[in-house]
Structure formats: C-alpha cells, structure tokens
Backbone atoms as SQL, in Angstrom:
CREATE TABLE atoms (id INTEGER PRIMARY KEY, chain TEXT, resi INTEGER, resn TEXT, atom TEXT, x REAL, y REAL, z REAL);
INSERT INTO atoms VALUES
  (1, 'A', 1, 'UNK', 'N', 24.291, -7.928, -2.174),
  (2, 'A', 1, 'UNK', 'CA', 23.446, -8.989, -1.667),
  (3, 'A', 1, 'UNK', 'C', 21.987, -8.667, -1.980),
  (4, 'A', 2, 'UNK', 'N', 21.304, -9.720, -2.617),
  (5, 'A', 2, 'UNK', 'CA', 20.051, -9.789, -3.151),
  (6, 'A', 2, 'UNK', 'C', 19.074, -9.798, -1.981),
  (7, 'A', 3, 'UNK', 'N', 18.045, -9.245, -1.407),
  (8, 'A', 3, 'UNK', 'CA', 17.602, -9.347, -0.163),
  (9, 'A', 3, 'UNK', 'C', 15.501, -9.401, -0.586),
  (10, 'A', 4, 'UNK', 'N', 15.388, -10.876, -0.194),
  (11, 'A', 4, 'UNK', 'CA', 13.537, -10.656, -0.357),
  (12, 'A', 4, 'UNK', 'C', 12.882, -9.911, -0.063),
  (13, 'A', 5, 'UNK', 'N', 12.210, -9.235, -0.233),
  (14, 'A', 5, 'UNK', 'CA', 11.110, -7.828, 0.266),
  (15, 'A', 5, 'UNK', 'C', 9.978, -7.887, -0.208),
  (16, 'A', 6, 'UNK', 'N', 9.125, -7.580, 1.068),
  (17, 'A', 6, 'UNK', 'CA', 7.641, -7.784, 1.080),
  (18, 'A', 6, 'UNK', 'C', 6.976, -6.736, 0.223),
  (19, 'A', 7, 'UNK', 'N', 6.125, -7.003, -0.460),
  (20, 'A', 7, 'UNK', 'CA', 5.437, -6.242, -1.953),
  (21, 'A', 7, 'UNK', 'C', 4.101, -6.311, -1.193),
  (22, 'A', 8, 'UNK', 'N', 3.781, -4.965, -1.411),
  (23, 'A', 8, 'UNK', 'CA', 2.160, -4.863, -0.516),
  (24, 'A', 8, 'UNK', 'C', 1.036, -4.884, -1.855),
  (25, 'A', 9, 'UNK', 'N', 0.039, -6.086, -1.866),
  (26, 'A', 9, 'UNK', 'CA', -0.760, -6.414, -2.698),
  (27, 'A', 9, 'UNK', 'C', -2.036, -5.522, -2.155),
  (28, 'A', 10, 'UNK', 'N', -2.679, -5.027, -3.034),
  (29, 'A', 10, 'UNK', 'CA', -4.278, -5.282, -2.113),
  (30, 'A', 10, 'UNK', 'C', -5.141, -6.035, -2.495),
  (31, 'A', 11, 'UNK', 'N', -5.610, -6.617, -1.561),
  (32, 'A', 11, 'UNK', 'CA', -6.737, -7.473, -1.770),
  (33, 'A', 11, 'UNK', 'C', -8.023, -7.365, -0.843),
  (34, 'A', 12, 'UNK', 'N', -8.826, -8.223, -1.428),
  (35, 'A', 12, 'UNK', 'CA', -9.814, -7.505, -0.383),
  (36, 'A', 12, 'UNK', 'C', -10.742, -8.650, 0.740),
  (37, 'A', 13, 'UNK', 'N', -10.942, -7.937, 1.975),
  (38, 'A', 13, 'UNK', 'CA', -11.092, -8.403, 2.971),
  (39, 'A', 13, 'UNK', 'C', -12.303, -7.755, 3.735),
  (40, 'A', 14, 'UNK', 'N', -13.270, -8.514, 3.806),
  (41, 'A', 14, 'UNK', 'CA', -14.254, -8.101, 4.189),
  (42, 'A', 14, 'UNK', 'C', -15.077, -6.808, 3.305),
  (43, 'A', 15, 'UNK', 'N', -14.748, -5.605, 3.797),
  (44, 'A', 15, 'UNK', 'CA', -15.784, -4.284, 2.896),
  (45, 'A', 15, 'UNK', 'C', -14.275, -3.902, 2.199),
  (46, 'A', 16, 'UNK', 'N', -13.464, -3.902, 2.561),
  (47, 'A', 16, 'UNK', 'CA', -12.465, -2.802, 2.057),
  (48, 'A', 16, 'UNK', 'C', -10.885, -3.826, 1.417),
  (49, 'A', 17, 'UNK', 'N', -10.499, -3.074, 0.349),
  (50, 'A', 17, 'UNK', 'CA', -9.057, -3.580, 0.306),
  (51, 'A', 17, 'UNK', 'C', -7.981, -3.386, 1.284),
  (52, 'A', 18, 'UNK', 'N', -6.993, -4.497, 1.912),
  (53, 'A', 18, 'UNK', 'CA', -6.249, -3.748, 2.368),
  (54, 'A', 18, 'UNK', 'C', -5.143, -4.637, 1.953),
  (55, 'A', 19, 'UNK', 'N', -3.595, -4.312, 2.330),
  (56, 'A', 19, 'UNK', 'CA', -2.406, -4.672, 1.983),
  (57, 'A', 19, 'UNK', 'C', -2.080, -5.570, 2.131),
  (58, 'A', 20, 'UNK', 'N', -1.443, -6.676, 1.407),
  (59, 'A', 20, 'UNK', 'CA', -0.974, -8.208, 1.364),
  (60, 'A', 20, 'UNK', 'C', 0.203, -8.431, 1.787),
  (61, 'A', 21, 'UNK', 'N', 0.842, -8.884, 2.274),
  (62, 'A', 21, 'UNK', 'CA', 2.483, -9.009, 1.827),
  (63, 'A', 21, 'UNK', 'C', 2.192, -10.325, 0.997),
  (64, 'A', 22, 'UNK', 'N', 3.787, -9.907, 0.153),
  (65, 'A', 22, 'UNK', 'CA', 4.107, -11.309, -0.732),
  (66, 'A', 22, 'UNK', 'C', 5.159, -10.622, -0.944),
  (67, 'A', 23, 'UNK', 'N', 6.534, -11.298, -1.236),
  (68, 'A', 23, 'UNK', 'CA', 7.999, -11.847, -1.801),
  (69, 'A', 23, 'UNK', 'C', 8.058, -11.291, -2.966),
  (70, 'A', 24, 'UNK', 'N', 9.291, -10.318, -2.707),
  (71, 'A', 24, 'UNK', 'CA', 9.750, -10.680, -4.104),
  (72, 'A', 24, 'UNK', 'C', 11.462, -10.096, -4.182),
  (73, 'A', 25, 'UNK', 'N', 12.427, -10.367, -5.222),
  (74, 'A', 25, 'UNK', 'CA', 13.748, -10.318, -4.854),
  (75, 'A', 25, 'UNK', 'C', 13.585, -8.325, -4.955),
  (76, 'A', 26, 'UNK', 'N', 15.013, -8.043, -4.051),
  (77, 'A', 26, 'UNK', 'CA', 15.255, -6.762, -4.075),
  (78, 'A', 26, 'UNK', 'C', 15.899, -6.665, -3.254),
  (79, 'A', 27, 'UNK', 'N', 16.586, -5.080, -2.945),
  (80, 'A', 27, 'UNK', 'CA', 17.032, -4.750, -1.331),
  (81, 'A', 27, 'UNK', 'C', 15.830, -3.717, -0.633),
  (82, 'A', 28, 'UNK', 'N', 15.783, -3.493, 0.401),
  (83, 'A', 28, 'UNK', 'CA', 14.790, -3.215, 1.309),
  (84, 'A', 28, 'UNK', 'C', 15.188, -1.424, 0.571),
  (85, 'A', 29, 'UNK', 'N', 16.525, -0.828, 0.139),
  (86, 'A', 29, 'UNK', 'CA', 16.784, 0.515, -0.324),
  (87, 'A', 29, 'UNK', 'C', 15.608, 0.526, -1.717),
  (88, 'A', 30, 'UNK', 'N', 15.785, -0.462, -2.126),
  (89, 'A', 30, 'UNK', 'CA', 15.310, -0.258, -3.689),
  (90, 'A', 30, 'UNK', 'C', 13.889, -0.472, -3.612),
  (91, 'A', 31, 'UNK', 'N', 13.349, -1.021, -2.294),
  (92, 'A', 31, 'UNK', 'CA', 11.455, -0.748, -2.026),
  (93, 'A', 31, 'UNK', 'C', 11.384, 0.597, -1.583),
  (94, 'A', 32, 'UNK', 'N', 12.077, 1.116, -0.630),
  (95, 'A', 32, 'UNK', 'CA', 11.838, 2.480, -0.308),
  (96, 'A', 32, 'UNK', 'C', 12.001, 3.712, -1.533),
  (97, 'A', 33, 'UNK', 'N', 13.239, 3.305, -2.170),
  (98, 'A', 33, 'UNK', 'CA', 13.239, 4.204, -3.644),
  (99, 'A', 33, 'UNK', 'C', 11.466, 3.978, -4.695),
  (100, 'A', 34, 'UNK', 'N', 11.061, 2.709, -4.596),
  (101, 'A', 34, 'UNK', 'CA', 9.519, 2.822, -5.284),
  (102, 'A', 34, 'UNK', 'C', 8.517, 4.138, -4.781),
  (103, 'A', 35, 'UNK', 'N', 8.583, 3.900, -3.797),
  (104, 'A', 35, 'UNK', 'CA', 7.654, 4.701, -2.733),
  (105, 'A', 35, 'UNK', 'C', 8.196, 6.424, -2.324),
  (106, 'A', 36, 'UNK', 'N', 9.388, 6.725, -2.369),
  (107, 'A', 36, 'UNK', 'CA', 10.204, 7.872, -2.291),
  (108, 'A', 36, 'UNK', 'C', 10.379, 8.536, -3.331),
  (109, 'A', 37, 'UNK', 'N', 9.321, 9.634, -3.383),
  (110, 'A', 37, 'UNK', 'CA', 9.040, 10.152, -4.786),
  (111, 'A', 37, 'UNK', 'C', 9.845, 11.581, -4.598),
  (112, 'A', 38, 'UNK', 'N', 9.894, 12.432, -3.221),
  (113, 'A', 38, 'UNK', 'CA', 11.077, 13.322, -2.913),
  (114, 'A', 38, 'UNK', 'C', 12.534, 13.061, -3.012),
  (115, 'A', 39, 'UNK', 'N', 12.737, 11.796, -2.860),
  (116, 'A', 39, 'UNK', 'CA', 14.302, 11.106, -2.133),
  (117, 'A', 39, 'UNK', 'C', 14.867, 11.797, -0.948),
  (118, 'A', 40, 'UNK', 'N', 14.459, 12.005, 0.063),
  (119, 'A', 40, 'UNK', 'CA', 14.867, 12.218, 1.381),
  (120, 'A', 40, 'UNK', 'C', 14.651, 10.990, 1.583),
  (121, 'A', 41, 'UNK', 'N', 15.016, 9.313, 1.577),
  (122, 'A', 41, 'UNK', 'CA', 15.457, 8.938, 2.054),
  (123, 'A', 41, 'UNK', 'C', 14.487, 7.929, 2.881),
  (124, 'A', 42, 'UNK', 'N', 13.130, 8.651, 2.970),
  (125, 'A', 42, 'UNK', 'CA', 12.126, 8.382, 3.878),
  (126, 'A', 42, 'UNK', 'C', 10.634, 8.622, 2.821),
  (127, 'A', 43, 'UNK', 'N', 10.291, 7.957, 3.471),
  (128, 'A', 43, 'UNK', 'CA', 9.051, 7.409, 3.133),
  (129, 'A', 43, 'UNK', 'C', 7.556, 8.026, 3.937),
  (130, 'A', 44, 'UNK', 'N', 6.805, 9.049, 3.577),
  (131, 'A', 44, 'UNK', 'CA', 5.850, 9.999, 4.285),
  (132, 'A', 44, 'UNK', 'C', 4.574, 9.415, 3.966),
  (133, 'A', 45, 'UNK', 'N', 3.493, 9.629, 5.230),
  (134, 'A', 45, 'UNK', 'CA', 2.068, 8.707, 4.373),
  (135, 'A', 45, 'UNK', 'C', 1.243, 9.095, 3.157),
  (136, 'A', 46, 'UNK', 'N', 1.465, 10.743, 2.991),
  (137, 'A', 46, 'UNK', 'CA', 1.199, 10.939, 1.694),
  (138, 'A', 46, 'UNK', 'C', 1.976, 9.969, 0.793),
  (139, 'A', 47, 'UNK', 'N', 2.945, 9.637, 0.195),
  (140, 'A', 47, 'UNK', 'CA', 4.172, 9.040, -0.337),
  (141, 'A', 47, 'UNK', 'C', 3.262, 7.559, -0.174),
  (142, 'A', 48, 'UNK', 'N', 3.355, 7.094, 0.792),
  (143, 'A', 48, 'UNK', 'CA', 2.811, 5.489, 1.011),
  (144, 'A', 48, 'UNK', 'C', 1.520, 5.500, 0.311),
  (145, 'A', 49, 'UNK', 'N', 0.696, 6.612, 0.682),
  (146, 'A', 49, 'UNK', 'CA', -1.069, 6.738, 0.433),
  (147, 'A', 49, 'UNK', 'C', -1.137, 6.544, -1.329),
  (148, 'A', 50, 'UNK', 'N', -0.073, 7.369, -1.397),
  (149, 'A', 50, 'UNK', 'CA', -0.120, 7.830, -3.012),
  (150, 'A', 50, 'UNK', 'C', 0.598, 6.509, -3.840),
  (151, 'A', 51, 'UNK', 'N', 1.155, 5.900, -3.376),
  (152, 'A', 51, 'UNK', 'CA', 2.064, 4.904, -3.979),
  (153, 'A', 51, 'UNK', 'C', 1.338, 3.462, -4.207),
  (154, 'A', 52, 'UNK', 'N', 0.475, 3.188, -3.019),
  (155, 'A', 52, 'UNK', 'CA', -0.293, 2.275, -2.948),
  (156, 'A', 52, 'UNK', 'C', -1.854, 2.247, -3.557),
  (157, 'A', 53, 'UNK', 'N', -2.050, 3.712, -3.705),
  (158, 'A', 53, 'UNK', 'CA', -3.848, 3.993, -4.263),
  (159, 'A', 53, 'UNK', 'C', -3.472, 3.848, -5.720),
  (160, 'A', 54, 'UNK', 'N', -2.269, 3.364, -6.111),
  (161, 'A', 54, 'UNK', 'CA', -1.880, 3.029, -7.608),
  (162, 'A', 54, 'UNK', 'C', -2.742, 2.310, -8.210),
  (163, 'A', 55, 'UNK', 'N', -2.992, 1.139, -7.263),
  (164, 'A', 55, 'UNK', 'CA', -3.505, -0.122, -7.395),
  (165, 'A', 55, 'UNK', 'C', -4.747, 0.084, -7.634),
  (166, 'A', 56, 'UNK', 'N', -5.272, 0.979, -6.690),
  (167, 'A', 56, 'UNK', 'CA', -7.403, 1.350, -6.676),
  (168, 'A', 56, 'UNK', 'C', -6.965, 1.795, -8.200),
  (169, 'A', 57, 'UNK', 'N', -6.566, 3.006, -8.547),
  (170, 'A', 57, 'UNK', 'CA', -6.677, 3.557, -9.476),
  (171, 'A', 57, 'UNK', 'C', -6.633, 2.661, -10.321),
  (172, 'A', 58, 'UNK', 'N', -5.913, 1.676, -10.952),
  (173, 'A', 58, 'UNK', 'CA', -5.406, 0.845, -11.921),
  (174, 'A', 58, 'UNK', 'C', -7.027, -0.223, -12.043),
  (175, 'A', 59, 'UNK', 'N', -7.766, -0.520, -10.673),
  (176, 'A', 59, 'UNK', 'CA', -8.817, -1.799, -10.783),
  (177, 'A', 59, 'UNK', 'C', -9.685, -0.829, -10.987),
  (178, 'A', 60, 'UNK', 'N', -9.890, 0.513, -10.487),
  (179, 'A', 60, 'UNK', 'CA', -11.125, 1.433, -11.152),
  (180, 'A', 60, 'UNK', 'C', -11.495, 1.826, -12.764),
  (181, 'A', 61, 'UNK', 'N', -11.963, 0.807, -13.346),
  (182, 'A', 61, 'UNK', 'CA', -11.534, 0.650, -14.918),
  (183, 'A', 61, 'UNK', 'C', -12.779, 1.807, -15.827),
  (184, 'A', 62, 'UNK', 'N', -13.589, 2.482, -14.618),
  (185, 'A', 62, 'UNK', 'CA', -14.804, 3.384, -14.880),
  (186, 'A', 62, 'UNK', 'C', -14.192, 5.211, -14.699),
  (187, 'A', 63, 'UNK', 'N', -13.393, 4.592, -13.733),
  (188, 'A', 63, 'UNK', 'CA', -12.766, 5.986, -12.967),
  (189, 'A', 63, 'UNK', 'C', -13.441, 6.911, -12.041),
  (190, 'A', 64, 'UNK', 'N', -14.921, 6.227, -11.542),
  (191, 'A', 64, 'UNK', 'CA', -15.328, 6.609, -10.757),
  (192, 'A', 64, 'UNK', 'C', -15.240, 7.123, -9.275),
  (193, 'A', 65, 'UNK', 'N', -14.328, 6.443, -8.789),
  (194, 'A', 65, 'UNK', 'CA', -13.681, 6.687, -7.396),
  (195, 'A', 65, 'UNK', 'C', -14.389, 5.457, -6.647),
  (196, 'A', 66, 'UNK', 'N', -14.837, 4.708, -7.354),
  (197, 'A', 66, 'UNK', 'CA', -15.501, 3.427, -6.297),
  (198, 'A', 66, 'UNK', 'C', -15.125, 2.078, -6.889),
  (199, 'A', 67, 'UNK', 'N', -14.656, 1.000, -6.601),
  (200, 'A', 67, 'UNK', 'CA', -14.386, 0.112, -7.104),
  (201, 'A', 67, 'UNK', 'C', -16.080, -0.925, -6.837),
  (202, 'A', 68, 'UNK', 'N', -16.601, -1.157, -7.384),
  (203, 'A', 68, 'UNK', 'CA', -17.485, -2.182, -7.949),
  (204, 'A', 68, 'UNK', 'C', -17.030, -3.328, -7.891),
  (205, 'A', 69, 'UNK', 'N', -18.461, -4.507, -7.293),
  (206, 'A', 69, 'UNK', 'CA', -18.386, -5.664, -7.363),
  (207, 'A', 69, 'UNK', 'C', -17.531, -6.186, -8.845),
  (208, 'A', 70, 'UNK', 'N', -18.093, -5.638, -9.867),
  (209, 'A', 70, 'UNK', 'CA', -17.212, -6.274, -10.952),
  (210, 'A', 70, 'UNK', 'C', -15.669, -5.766, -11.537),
  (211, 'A', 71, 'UNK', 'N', -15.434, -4.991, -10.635),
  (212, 'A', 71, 'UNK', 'CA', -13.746, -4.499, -10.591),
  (213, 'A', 71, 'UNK', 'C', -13.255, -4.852, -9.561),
  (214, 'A', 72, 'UNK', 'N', -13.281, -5.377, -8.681),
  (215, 'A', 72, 'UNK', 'CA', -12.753, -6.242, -7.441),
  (216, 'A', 72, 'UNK', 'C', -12.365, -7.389, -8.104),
  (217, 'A', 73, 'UNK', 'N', -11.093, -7.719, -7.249),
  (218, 'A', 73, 'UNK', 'CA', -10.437, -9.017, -7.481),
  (219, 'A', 73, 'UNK', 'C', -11.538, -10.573, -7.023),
  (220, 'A', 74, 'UNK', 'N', -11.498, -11.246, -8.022),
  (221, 'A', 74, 'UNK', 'CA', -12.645, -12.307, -8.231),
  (222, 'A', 74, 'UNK', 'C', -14.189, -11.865, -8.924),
  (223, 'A', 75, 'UNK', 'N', -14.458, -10.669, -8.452),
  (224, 'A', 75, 'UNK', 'CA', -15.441, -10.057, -9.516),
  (225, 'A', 75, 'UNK', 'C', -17.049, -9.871, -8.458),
  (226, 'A', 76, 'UNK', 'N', -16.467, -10.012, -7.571),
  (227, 'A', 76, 'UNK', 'CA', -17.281, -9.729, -6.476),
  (228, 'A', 76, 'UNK', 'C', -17.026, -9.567, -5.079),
  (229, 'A', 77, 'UNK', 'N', -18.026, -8.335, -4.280),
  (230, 'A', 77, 'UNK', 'CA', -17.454, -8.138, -2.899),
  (231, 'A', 77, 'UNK', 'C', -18.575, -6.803, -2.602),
  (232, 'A', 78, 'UNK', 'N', -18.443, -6.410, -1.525),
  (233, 'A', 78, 'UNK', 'CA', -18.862, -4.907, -1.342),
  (234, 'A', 78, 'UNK', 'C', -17.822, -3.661, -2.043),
  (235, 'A', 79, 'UNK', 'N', -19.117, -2.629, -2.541),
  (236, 'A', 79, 'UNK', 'CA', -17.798, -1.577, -3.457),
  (237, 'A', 79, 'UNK', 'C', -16.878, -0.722, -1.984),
  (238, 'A', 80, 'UNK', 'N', -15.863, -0.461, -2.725),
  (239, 'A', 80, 'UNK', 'CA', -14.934, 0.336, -1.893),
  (240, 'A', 80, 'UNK', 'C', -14.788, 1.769, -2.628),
  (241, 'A', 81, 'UNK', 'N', -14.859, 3.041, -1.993),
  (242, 'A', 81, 'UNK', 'CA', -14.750, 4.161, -2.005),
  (243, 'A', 81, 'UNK', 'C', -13.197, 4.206, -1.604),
  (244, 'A', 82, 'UNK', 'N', -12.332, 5.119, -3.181),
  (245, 'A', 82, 'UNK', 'CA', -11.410, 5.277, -2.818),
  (246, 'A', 82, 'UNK', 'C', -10.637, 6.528, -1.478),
  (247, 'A', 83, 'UNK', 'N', -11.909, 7.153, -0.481),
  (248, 'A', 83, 'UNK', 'CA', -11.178, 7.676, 0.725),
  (249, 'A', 83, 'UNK', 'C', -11.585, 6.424, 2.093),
  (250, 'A', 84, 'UNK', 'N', -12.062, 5.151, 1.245),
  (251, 'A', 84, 'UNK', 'CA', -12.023, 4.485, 2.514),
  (252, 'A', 84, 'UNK', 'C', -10.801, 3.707, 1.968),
  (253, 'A', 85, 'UNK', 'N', -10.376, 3.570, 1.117),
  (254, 'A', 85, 'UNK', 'CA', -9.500, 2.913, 0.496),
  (255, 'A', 85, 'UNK', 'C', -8.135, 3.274, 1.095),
  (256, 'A', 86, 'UNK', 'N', -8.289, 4.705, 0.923),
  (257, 'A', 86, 'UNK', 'CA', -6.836, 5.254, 1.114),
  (258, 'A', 86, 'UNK', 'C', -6.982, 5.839, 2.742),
  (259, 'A', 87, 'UNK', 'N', -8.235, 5.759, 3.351),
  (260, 'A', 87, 'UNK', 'CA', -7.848, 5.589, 5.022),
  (261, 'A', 87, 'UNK', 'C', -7.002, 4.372, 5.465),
  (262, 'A', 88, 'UNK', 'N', -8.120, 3.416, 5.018),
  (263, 'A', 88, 'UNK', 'CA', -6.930, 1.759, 5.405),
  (264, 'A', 88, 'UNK', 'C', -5.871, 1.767, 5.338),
  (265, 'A', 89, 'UNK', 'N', -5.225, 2.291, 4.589),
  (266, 'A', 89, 'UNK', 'CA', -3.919, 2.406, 4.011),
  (267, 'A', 89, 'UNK', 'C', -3.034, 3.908, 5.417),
  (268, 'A', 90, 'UNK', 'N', -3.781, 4.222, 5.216),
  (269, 'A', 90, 'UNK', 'CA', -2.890, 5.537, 6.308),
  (270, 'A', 90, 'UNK', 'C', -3.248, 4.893, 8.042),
  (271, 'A', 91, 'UNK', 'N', -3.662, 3.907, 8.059),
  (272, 'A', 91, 'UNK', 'CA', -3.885, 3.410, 9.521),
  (273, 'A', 91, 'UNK', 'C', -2.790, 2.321, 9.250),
  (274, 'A', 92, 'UNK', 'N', -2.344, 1.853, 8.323),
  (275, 'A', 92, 'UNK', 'CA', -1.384, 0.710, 7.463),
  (276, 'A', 92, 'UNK', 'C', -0.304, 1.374, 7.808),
  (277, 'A', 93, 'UNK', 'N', -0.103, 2.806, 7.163),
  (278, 'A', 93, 'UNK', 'CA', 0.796, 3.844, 7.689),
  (279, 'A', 93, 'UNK', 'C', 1.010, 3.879, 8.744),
  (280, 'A', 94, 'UNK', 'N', 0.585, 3.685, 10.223),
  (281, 'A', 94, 'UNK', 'CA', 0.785, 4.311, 11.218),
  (282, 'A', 94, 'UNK', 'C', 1.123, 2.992, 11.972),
  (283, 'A', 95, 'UNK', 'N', 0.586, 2.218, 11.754),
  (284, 'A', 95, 'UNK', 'CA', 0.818, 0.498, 12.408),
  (285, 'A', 95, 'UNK', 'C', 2.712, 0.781, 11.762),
  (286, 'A', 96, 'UNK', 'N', 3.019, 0.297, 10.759),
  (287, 'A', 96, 'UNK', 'CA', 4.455, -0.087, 10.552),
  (288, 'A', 96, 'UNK', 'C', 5.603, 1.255, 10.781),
  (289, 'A', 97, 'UNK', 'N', 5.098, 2.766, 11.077),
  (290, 'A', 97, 'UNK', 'CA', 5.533, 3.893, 11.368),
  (291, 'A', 97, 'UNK', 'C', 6.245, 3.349, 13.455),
  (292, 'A', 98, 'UNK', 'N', 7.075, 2.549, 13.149),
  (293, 'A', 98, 'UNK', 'CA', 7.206, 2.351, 14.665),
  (294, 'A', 98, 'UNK', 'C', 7.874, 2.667, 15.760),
  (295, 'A', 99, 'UNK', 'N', 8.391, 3.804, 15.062),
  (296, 'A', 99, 'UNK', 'CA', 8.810, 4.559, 16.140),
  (297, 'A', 99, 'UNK', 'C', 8.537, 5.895, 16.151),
  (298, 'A', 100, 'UNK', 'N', 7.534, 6.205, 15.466),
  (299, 'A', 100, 'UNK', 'CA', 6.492, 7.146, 15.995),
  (300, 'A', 100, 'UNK', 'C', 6.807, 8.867, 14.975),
  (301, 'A', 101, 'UNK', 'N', 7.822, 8.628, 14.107),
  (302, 'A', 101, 'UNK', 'CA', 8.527, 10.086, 13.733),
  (303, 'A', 101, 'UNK', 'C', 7.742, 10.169, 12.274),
  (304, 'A', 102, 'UNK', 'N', 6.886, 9.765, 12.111),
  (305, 'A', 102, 'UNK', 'CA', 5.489, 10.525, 10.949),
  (306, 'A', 102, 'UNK', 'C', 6.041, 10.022, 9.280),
  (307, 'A', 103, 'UNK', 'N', 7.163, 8.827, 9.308),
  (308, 'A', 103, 'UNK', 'CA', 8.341, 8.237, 8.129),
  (309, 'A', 103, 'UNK', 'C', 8.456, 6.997, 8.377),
  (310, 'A', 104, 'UNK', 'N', 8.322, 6.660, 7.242),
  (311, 'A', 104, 'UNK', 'CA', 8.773, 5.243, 7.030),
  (312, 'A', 104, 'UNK', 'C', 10.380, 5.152, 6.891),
  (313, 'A', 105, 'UNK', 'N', 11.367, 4.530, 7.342),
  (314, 'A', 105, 'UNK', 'CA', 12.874, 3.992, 6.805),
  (315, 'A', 105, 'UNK', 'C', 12.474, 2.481, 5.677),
  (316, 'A', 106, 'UNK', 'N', 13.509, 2.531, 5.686),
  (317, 'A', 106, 'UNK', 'CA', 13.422, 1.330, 5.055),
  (318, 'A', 106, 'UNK', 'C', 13.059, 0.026, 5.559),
  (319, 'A', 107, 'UNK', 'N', 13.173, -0.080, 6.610),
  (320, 'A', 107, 'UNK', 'CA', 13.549, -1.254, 7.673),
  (321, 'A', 107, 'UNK', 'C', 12.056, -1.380, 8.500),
  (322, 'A', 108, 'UNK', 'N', 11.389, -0.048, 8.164),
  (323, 'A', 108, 'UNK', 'CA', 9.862, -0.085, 8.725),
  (324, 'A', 108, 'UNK', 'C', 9.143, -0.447, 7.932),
  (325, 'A', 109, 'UNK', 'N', 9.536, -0.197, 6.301),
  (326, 'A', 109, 'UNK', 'CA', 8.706, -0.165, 5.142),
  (327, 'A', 109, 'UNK', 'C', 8.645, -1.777, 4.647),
  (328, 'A', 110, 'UNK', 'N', 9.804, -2.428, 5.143),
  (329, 'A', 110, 'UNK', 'CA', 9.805, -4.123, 4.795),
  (330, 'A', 110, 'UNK', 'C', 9.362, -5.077, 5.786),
  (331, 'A', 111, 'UNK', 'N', 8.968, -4.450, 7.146),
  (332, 'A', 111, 'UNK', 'CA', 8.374, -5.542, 8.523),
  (333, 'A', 111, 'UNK', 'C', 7.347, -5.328, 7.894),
  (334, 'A', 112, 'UNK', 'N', 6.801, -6.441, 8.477),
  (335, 'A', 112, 'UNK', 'CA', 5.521, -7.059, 8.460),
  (336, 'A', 112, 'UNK', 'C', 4.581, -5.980, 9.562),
  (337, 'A', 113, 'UNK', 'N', 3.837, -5.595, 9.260),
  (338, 'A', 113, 'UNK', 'CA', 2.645, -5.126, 9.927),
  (339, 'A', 113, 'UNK', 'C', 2.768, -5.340, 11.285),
  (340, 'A', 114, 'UNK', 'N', 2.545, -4.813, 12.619),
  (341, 'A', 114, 'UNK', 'CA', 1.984, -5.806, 13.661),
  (342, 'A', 114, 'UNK', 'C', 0.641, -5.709, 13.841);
C-alpha cells in the first residue's frame, strides 16, 4: 500500500527558513530510510539536522554558511546563518520527538508538527 507522506520543504518565514510540509507518494518506512543514515530504525536530531541542512547547503550557491537575500527562495528576505538554520530545525526536532525518547519513528517523522 502506497501511503502519502509529508516532505519537509524549507522555506522562509520571517528571518529564518523553516520546514514546509507538502505530499508526496511513499510509505512513512521509506521517509524514515531518507533520513536514517545508521539504520537503527530511528531517526536522531543529528540525522534530521543533517538531512534537512541539505537544502541550506544546496541554496548556499557561495558556500559561505549564510544564505543571502539573492539565494533565498524569491530572491529576497533577511540572510540566514546556517547555525540559526540548523537550530530551527533541532527545535523542529523536538516539537515532532513526542514522546520524549531523543528519536524520531516513523510515525513521528510523518505528523504534522504541533
């Protein structure tokens, strides 16, 4: 069974990027295998931090560690420093971490944020 799963975009919001959801086909095993670079199964915020700063890295087209008004999505915004980048993201970590054991499952890694 083919199962939709939320794909974390970043985009940016206010000073900083942070994570989107949007759709796309899969099973909720085969998002956690993206992100599960050990394979235990689970998903650690290094693992999340590192999986998601893909994206900074990929729009940082200087390689500076700062994304610039003209490397931001639309081509303007305040710059983002990739350790504020990858804080957002580990507070992202800890919001969908919901039952508190320092891992994502699978089933944490596809809810929606609260």
């Amino acid at each position: 069974m083919i199962l939709r799963r939320p794909v974390r975009l970043m985009v940016l919001a206010g000073a900083c990027l942070v994570p989107l959801l949007t759709w796309a086909q899969s099973t909720p095993a085969d998002y956690l295998r993206e992100f599960d670079t050990d394979g235990d199964g689970r998903v650690s915020e290094a693992e999340y931090v590192a999986h998601l700063s893909e994206g900074f890295h990929r729009l940082d087209s200087n390689g500076d560690g700062v994304l610039e008004a003209d490397e931001l999505p639309g081509g303007h915004g305040k710059p983002i420093t990739l350790k504020q980048f990858q804080d957002n993201l580990r507070r992202q970590f800890h919001k969908l971490d919901r039952n508190h054991d320092g891992y994502l499952d699978a089933r944490e890694l596809t809810q929606p944020p609260q």
